[in-house]
N, CA, C and O atoms as a printed pandas DataFrame, in Angstrom:
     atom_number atom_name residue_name chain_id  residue_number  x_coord  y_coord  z_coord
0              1         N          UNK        A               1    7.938   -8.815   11.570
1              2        CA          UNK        A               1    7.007   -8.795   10.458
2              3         C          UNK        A               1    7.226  -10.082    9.680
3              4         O          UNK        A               1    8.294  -10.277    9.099
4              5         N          UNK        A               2    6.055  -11.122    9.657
5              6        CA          UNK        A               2    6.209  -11.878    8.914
6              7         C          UNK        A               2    6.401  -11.623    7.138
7              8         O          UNK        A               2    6.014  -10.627    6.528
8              9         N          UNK        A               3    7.006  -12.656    6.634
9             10        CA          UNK        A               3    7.344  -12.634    4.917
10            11         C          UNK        A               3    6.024  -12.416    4.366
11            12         O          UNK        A               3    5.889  -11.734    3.350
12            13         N          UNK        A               4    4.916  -13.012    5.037
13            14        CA          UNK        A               4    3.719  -12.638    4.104
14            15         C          UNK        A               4    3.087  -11.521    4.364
15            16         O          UNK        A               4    2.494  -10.857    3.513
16            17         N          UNK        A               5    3.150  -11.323    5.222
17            18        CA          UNK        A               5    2.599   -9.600    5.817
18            19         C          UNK        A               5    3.236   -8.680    5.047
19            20         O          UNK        A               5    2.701   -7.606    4.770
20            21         N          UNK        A               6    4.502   -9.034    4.609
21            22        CA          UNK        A               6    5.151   -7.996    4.012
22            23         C          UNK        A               6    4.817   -8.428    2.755
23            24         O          UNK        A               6    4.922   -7.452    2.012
24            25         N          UNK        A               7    4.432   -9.494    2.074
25            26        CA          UNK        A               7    4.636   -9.340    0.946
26            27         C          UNK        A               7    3.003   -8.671    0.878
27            28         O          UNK        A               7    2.847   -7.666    0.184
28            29         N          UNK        A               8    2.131   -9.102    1.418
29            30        CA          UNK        A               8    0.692   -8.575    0.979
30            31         C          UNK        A               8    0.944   -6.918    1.462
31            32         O          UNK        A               8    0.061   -6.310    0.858
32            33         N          UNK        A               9    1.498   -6.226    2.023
33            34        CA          UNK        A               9    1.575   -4.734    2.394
34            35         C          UNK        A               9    2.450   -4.120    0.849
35            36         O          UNK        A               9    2.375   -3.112    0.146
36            37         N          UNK        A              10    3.213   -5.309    0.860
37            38        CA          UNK        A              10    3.946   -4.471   -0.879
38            39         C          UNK        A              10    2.893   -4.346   -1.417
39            40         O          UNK        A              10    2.533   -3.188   -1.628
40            41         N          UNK        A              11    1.946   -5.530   -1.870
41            42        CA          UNK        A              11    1.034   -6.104   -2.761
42            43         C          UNK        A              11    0.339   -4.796   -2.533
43            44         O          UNK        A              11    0.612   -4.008   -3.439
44            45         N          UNK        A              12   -0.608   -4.212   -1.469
45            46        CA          UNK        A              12   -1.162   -3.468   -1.745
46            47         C          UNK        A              12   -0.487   -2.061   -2.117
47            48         O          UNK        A              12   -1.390   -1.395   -2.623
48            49         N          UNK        A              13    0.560   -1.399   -2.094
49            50        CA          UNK        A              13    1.512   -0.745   -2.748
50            51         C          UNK        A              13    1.652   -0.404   -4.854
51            52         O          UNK        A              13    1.646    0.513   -5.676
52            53         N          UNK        A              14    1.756   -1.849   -4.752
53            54        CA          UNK        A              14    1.714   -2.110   -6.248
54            55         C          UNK        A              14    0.541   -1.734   -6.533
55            56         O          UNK        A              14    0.231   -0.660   -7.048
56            57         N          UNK        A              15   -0.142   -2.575   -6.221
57            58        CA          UNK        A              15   -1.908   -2.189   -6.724
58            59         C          UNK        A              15   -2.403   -1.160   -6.635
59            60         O          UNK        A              15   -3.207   -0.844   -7.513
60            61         N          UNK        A              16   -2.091   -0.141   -5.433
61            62        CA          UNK        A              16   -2.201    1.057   -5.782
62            63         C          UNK        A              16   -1.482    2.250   -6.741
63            64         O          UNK        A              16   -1.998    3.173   -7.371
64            65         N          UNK        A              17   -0.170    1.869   -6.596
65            66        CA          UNK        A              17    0.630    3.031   -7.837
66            67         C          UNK        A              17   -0.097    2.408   -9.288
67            68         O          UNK        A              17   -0.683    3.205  -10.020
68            69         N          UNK        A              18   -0.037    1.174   -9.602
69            70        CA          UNK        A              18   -0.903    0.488  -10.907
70            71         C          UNK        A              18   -2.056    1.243  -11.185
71            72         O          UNK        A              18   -2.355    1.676  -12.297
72            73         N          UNK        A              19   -2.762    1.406  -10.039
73            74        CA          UNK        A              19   -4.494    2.291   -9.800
74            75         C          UNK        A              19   -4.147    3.659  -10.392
75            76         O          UNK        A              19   -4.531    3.987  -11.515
76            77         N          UNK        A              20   -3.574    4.270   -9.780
77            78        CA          UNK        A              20   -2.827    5.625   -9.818
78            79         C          UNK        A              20   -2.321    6.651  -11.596
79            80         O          UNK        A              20   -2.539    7.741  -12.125
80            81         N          UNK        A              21   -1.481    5.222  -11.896
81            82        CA          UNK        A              21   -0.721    5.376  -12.906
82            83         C          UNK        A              21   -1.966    5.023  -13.976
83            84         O          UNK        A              21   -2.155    5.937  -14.779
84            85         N          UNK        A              22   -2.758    3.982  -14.116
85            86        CA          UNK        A              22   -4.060    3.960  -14.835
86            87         C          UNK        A              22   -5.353    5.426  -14.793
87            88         O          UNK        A              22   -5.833    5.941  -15.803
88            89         N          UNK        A              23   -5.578    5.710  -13.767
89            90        CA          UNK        A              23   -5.907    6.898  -13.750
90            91         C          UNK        A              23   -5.397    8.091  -14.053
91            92         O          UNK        A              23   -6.097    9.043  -14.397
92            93         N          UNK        A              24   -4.315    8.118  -13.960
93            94        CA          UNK        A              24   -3.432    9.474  -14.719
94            95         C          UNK        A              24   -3.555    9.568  -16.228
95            96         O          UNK        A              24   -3.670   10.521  -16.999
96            97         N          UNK        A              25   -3.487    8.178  -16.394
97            98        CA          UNK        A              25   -3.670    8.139  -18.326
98            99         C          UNK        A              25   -4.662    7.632  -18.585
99           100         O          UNK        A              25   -4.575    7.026  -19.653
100          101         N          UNK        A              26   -5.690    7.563  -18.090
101          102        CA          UNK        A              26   -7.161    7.824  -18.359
102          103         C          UNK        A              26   -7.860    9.450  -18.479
103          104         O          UNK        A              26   -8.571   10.051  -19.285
104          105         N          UNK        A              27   -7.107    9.778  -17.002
105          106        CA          UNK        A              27   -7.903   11.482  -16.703
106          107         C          UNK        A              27   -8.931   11.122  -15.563
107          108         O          UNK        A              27   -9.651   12.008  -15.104
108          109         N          UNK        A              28   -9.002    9.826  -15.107
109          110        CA          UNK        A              28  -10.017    9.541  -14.012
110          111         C          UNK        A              28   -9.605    9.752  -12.676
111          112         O          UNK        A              28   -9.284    8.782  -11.988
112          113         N          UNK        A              29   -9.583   10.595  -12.346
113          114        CA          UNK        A              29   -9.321   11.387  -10.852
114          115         C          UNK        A              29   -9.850   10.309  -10.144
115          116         O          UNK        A              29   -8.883    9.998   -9.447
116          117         N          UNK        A              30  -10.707    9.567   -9.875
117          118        CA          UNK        A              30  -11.574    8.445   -8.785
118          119         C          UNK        A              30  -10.357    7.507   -8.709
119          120         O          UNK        A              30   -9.698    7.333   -7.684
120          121         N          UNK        A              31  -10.151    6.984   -9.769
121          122        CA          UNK        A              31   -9.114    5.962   -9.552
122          123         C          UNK        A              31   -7.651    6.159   -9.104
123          124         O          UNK        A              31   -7.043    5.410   -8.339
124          125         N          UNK        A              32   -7.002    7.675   -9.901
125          126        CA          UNK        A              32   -6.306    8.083   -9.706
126          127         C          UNK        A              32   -6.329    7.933   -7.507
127          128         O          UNK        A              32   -5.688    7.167   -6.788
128          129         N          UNK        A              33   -6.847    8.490   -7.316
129          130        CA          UNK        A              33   -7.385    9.257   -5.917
130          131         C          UNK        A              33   -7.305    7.476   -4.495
131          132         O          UNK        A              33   -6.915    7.402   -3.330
132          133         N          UNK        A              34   -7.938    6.331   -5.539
133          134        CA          UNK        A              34   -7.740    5.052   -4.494
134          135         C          UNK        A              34   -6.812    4.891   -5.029
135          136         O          UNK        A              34   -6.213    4.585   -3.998
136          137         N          UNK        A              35   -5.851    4.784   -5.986
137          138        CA          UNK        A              35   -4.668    4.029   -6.253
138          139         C          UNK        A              35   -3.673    4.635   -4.882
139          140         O          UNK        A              35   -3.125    3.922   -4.043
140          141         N          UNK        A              36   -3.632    6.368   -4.962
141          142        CA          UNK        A              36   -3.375    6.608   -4.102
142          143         C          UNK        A              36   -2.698    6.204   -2.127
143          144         O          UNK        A              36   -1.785    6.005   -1.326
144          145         N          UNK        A              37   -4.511    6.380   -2.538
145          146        CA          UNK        A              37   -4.654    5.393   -0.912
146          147         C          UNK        A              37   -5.091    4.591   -0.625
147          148         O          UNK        A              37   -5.842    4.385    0.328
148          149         N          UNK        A              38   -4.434    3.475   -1.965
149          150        CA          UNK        A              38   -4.382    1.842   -1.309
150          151         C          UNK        A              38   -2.322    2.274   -0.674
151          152         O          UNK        A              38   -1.725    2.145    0.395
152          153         N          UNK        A              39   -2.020    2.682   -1.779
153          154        CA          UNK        A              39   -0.773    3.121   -1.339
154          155         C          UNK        A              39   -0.368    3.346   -0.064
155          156         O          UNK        A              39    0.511    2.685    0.489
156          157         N          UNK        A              40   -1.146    4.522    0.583
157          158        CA          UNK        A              40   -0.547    4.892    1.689
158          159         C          UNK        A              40   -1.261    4.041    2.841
159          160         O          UNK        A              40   -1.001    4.237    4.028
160          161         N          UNK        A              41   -2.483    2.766    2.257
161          162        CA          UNK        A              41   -2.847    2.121    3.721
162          163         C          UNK        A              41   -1.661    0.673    3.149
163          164         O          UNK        A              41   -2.119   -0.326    3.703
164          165         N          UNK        A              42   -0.751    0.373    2.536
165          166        CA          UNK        A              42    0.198   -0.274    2.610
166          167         C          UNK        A              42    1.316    0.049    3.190
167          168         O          UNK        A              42    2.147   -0.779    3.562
168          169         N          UNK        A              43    1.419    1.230    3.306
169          170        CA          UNK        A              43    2.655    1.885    3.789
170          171         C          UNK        A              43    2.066    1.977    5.349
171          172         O          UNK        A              43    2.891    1.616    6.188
172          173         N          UNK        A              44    1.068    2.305    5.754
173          174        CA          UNK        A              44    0.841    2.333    7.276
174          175         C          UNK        A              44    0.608    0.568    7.890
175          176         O          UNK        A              44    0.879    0.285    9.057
176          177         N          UNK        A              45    0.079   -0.472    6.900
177          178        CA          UNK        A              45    0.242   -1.275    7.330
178          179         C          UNK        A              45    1.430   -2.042    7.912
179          180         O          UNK        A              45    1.500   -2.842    8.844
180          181         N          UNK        A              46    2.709   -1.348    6.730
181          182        CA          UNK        A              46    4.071   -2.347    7.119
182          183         C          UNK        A              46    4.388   -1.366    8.655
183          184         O          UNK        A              46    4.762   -1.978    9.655
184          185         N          UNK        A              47    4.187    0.256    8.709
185          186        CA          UNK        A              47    4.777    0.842    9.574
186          187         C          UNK        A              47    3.605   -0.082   11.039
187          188         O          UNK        A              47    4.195   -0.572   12.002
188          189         N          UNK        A              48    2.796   -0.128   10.996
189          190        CA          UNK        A              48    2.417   -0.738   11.971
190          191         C          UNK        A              48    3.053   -2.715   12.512
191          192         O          UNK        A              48    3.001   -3.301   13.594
192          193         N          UNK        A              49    3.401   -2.998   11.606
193          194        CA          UNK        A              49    4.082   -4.568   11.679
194          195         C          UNK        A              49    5.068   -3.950   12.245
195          196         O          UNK        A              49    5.296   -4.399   13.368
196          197         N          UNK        A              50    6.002   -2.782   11.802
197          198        CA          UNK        A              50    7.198   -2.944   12.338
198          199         C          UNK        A              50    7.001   -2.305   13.841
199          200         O          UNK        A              50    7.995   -2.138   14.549
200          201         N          UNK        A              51    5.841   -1.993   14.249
201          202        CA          UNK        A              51    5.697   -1.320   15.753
202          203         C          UNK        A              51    5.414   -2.858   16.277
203          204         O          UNK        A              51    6.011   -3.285   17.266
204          205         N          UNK        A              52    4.918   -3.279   15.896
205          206        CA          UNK        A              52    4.703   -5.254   16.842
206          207         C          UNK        A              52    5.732   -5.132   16.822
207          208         O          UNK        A              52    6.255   -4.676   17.840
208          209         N          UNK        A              53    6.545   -5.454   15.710
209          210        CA          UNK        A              53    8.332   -6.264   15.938
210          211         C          UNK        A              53    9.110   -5.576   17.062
211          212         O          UNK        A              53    9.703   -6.224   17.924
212          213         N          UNK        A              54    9.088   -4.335   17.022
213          214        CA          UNK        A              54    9.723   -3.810   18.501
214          215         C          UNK        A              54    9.561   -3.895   19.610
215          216         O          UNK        A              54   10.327   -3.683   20.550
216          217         N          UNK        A              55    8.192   -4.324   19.560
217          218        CA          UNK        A              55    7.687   -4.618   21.086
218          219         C          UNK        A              55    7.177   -7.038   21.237
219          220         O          UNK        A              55    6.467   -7.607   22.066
220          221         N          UNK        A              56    7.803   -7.507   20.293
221          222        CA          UNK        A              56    7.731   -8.888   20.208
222          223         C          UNK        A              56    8.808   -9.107   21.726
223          224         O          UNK        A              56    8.459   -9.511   22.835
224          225         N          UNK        A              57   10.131   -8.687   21.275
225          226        CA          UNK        A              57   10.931   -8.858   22.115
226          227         C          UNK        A              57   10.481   -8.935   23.342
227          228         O          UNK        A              57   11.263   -9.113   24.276
């Protein structure tokens, strides 16, 4: 996994709990709901980098 892959897979991480945590203290379920799942498509993005890296070798 390259350094920038990882840093833009955090990036979208942040931006989503930020989304999340803004929607909770709003009361806006919509935002609440993508903050979410920008979250979890950052988290499937790094788990997919690290399936390349095992098979780079």
């Amino acid at each position: 996994m390259s350094a920038q892959d990882k840093a833009a897979n955090t990036g979208d991480k942040i931006k989503g709990k930020a989304k999340e945590t803004v929607g909770k203290v709003t009361g806006n379920e919509r935002l609440e709901a993508e903050g979410k799942a920008d979250q979890v498509k950052g988290d499937a993005k790094q788990a997919g980098e690290k399936v390349k890296d095992v098979f780079k070798d």
